[in-house]
C-alpha positions as CSV (number, residue, x, y, z in Angstrom):
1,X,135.9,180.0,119.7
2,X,137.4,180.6,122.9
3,X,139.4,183.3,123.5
4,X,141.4,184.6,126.5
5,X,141.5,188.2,126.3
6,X,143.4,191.2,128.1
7,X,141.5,194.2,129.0
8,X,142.3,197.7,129.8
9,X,140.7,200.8,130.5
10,X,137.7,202.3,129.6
11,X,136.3,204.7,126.9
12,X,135.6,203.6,123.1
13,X,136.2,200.0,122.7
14,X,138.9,199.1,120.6
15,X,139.8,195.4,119.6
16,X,143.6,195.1,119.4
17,X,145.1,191.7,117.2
18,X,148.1,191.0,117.3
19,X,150.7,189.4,114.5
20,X,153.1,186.4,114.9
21,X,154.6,187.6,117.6
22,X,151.9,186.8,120.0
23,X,150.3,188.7,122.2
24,X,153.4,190.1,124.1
25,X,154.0,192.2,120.6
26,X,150.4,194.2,122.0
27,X,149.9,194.1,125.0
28,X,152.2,196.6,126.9
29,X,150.7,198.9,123.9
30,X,147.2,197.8,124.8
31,X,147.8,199.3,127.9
32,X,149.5,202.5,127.4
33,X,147.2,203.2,124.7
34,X,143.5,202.9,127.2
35,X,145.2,205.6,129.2
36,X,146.3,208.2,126.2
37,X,143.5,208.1,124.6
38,X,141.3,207.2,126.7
39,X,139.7,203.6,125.3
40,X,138.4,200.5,126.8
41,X,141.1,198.3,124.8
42,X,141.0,194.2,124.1
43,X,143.9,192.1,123.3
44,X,142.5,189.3,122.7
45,X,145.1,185.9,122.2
46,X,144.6,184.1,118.7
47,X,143.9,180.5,119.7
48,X,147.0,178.1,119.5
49,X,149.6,181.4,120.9
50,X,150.7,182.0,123.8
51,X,150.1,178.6,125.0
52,X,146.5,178.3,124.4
53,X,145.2,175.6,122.1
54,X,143.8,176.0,118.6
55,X,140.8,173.8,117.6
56,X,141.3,171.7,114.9
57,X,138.6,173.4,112.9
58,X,140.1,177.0,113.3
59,X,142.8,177.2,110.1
60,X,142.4,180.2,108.6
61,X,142.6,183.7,108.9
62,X,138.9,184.1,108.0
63,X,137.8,181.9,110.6
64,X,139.3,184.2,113.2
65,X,137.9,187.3,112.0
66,X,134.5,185.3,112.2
67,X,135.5,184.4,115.6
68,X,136.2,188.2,116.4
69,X,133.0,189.1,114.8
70,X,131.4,187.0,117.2
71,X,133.0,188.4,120.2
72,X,132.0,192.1,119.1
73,X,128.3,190.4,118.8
74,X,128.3,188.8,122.2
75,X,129.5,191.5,124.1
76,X,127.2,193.8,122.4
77,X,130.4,196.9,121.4
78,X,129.5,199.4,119.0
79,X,131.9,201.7,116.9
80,X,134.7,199.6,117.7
81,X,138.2,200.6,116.5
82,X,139.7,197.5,115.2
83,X,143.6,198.0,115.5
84,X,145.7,194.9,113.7
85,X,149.4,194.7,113.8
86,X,151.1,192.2,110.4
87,X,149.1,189.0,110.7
88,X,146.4,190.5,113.1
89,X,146.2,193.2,110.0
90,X,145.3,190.6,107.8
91,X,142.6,189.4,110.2
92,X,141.1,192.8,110.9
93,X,141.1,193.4,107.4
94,X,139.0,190.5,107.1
95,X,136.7,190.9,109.9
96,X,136.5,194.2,108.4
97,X,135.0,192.8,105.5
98,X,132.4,190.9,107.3
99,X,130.6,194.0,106.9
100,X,129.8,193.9,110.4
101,X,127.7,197.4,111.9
102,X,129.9,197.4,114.9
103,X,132.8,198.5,113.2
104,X,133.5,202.2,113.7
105,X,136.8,202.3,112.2
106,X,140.1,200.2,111.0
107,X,143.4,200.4,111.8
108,X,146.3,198.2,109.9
109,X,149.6,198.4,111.3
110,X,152.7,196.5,108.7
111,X,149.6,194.4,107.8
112,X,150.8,191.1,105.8
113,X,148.0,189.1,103.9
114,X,147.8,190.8,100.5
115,X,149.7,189.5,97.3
116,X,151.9,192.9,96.0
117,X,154.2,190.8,93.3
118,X,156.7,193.9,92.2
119,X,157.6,193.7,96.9
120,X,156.6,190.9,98.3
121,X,156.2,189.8,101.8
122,X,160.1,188.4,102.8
123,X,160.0,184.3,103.3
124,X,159.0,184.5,106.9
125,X,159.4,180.7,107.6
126,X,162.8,180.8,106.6
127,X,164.1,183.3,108.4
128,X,165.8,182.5,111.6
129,X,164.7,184.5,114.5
130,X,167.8,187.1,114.5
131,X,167.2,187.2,110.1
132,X,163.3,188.3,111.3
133,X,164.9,190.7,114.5
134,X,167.0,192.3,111.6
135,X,163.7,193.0,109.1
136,X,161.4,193.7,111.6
137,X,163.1,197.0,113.5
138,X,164.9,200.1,112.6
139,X,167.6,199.6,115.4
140,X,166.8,195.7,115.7
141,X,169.7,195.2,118.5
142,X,167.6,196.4,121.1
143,X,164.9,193.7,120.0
144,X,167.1,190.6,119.1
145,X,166.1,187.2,121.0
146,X,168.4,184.5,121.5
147,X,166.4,181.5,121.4
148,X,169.1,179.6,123.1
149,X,169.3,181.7,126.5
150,X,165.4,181.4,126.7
151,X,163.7,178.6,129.4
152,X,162.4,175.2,128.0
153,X,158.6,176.3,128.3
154,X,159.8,180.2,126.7
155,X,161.2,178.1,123.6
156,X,158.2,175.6,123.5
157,X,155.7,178.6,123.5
158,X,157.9,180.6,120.6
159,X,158.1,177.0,118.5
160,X,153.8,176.6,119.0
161,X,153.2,180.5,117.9
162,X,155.5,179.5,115.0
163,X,153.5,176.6,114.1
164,X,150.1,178.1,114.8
165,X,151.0,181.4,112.3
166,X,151.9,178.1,109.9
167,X,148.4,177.1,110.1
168,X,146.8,180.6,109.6
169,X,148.9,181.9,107.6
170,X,149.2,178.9,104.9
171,X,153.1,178.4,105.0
172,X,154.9,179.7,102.8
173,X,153.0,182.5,101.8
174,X,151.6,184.4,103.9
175,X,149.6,185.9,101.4
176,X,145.8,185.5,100.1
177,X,145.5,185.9,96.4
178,X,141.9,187.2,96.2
179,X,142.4,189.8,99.4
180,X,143.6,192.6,97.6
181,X,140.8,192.5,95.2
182,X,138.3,191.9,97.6
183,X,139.5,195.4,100.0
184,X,137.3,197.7,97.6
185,X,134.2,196.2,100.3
186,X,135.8,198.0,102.9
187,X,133.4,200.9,104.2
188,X,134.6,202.1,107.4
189,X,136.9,204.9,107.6
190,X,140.4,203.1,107.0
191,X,144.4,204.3,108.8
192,X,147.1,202.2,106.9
193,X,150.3,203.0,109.2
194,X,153.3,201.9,108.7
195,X,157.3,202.0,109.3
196,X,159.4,203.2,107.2
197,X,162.5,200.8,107.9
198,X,160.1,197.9,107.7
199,X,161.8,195.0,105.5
200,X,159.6,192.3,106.4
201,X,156.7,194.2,104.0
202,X,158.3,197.3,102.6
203,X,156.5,200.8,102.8
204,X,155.7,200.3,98.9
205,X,153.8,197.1,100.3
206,X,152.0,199.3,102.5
207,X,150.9,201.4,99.5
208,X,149.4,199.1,97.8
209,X,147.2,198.1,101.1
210,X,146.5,201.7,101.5
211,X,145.4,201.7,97.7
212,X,143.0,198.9,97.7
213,X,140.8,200.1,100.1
214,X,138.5,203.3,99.4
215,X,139.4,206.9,101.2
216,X,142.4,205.2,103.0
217,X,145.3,207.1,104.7
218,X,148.2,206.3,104.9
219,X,151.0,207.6,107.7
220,X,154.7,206.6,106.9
221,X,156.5,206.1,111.0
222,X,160.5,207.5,110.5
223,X,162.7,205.4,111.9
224,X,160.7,202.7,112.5
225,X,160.0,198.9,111.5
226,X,157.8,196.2,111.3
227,X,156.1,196.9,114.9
228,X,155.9,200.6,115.7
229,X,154.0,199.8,118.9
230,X,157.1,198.1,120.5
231,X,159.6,200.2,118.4
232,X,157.9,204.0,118.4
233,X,154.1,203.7,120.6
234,X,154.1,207.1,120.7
235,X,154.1,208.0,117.3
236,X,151.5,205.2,116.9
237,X,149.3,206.8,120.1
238,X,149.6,210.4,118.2
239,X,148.3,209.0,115.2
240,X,145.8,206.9,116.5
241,X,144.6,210.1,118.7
242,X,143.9,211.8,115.7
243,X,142.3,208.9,113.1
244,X,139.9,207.9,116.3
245,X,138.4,211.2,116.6
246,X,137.6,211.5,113.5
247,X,136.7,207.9,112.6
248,X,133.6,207.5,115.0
249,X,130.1,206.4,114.9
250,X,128.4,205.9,111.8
């Protein structure tokens, strides 16, 4: 597939993914987080956001992480952190899974994808977008959008992301039945983080991500949502710091 990424810095590669959002949810981080640590760091834009086109053939969430495999391949990166942030969770997780000997390590940030019945995932494409500002942060009034106040081409992008997550993500729910099962495969050193006022998947969701994949850790954030790298990036850079110097070559 083709893929327009964002690249900053040098040092250890790391392959950033963004969720729903789009790429804007990452890429600031991206930045900041090539100079704290320091990393060469990749943010790359999941085909059909941010106003680039999805093939027709590219529907599912394993698809991109083949995709992403692929990229890792053809620019020949080795011990690559793969950081994932809610639906670019579920794809790392995935690409993860691949079993690919590039991977040095895996970060999931509020991942979504698994199927945790006693808390699930909140009905995403229901919520308006100031229900989903609400879920997503600890103090969401700093973060709310008013899609009304936005250009023509800002709202046409935000409708597009909305409709390409659909596609992914399998409207309504967001969630792959065999995934959680499937996480025991994982065998590169594992960071679950996650915030602890996130209501879009609850820290008892994160758990049970944590929990399906051997020798995890997980890090509760305090006072923080559904995307600690726009809410709280430095607790996210201090605990990144400390997983990716310990999670390095095989």
């Amino acid at each position: 597939m083709t893929l327009l990424c964002a690249e900053y810095g040098a040092g250890r590669p790391i392959l950033l993914l963004h969720g729903g959002g789009g790429p804007q949810t990452v890429d600031a981080f991206g930045a900041r987080l090539a100079a704290a640590l320091p990393a060469h760091v990749v943010v790359p834009t999941h085909p059909g956001f941010g106003g680039t086109t999805r093939p027709d053939d590219l529907t599912t969430i394993a698809g991109l992480a083949r995709g992403y495999a692929d990229l890792l391949d053809e620019r020949g990166l080795h011990d690559v952190l793969v950081i994932g942030s809610s639906i670019g969770g579920w794809i790392a997780a995935e690409l993860a899974l691949l079993g690919s000997a590039r991977l040095g390590g895996l970060v999931l940030i509020d991942a979504v994808g698994i199927d945790v019945p006693d808390h699930p995932a909140a009905d995403f494409f229901a919520l308006s977008f100031p229900e989903i500002a609400e879920l997503s942060y600890h103090a969401p009034d700093a973060f709310r959008i008013d899609p009304t106040q936005l250009s023509p081409a800002a709202r046409e992008q935000l409708a597009a992301n909305r409709a390409a997550l659909a596609v992914y993500a399998g409207e309504p729910s967001m969630v792959d039945p065999t995934l959680r099962s499937r996480l025991d495969a994982v065998t590169v050193p594992t960071l679950v983080i996650w915030g602890d006022s996130d209501r879009i998947v609850t820290p008892d969701y994160g758990r049970a991500y944590a929990e399906a994949i051997p020798g995890a850790e997980f890090r509760i954030l305090p006072d923080t949502g559904h995307l600690p790298q726009l809410e709280t990036p430095d607790q996210v850079i201090a605990a990144l710091r400390t997983f990716s110097s310990t999670a390095g070559s095989r």
